[in-house]
C-alpha positions in Angstrom: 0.0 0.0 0.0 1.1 3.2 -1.0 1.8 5.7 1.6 -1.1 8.1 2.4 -3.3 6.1 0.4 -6.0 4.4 3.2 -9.4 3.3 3.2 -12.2 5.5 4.3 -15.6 6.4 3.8 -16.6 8.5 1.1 -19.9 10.1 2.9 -17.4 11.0 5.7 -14.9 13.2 3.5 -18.5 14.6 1.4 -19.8 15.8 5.0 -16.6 17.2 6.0 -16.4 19.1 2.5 -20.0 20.3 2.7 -18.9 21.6 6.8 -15.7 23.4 5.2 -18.3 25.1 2.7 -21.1 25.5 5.0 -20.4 29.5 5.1 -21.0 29.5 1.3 -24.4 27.8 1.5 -26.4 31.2 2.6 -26.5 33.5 -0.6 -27.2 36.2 1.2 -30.3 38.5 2.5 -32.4 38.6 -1.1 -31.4 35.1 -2.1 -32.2 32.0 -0.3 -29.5 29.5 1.3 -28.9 26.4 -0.9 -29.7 23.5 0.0 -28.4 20.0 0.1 -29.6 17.2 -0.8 -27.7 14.2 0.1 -29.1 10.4 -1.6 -26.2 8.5 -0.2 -26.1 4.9 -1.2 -24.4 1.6 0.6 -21.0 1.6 -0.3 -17.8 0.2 0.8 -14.6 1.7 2.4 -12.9 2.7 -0.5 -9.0 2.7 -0.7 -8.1 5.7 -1.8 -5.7 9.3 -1.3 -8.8 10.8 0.9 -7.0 14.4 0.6 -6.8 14.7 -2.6 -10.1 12.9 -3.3 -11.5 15.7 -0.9 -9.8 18.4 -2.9 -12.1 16.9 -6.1 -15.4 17.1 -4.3 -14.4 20.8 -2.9 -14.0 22.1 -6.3 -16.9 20.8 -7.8 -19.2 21.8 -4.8 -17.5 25.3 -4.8 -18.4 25.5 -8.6 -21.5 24.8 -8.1 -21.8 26.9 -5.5 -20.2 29.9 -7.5 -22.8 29.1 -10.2 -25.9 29.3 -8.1 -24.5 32.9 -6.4 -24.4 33.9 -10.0 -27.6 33.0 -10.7 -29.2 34.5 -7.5 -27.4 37.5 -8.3 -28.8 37.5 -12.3 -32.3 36.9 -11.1 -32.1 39.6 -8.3 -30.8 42.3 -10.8 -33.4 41.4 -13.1 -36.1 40.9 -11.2 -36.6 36.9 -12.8 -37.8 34.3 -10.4 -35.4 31.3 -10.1 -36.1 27.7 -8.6 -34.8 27.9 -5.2 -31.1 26.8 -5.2 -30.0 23.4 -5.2 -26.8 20.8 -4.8 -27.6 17.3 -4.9 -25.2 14.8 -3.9 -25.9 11.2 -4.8 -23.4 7.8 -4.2 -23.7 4.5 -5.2 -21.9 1.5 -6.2 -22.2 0.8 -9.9 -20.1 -2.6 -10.0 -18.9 -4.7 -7.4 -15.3 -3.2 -7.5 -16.5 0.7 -8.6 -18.3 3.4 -6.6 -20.0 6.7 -8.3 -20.4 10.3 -6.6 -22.6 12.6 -8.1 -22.9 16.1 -7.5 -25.5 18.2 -9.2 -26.7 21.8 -9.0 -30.5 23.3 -10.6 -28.1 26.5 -12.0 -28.2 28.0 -15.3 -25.9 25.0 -17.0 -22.9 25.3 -19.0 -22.6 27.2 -22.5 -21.8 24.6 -25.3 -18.3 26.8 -25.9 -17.5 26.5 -22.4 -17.5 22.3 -22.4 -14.6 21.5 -24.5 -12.2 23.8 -22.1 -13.5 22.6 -19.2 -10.9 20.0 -17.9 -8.6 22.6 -19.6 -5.4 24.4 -17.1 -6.1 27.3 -16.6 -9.4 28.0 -18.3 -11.9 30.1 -16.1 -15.2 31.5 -16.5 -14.4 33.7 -13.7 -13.3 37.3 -13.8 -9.5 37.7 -14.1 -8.1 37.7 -10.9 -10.6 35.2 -8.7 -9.5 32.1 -9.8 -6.8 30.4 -11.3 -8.7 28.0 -12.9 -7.0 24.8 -12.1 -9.4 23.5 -9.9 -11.5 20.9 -12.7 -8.0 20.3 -14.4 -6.2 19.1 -11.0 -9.6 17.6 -10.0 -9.3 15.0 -13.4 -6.0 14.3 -12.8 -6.6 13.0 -9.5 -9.3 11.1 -10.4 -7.9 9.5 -13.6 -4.1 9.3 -12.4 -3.9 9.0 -9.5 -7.3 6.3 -8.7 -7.6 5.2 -12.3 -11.1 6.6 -12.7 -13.5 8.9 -14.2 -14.7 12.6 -14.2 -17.2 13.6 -16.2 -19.5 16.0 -16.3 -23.6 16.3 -18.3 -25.4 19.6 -18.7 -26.9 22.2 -21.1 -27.3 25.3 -20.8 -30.7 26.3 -19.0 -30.2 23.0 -17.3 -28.9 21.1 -14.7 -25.1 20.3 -14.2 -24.2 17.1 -12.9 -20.3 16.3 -12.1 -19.9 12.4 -12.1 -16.3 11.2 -10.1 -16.1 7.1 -10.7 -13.2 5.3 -8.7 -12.6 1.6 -8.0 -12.6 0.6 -4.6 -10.0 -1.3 -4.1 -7.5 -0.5 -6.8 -5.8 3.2 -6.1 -2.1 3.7 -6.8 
């Protein structure tokens, strides 16, 4: 076993995440807080580098928390009505030896020219200056390098967004 790598439980290291973020959930006084829904599934203890598998679900939840301030913010300057905002958060195991984590927000989606640069260093949809944007490109190298999965993400713009992290449970580096 490779050092630091360990076996855990996902739905521990996803609360501990959502705690870290918990100041973020309340959009302010015009906007409501978001809230979490959490459809956690029976899974194993998954062998893993729980750090760095942390650092993946913290930059996906903070994106989709970014993207829901910026649609509260949209619909408060326009006067538009917006479902109230939402992160689900769902796990299950999809093989015997493979877990899934999904994490999906009710935002605005993502813009067909956005989706090719996504996984891209350094590409941000964020003002110059507030991110780096390395967070989704170090986020798929963790999960495809270092735990031989899969990041992937589905949405449309108008729609949903719906980050999908697929690791094996027995099989990290």
């Amino acid at each position: 076993m490779k050092r630091n790598v360990k076996e855990v439980n996902i739905h521990d290291g996803l609360d501990s995440t959502l705690l870290i973020l918990q100041h973020r959930l309340k959009l302010g006084n015009r906007c409501p807080h978001i809230e979490i829904i959490r459809n956690y599934g029976d899974l194993p203890l998954v062998k893993c580098y729980p750090g760095q598998l942390n650092q993946v679900f913290m930059n996906i939840l903070a994106n989709a928390i970014d993207a829901l301030e910026g649609n509260a913010m949209r619909a408060s300057l326009t006067g538009q009505v917006n479902p109230a905002p939402r992160i689900q958060i769902c796990t299950d195991r999809i093989q015997s030896n493979r877990i899934k984590v999904s994490i999906s927000d009710n935002g605005l989606g993502i813009l067909e020219t956005t989706k090719a640069k996504l996984f891209d260093p350094f590409f941000t949809t964020k003002p110059v200056g507030k991110e780096t944007g390395l967070g989704l490109s170090i986020s798929h190298q963790i999960v495809t390098e270092r735990h031989q999965g899969k990041l992937y993400f589905q949405s449309e713009p108008g729609k949903d967004t719906e980050f999908v992290v697929e690791i094996p449970v027995h099989d990290a580096n």
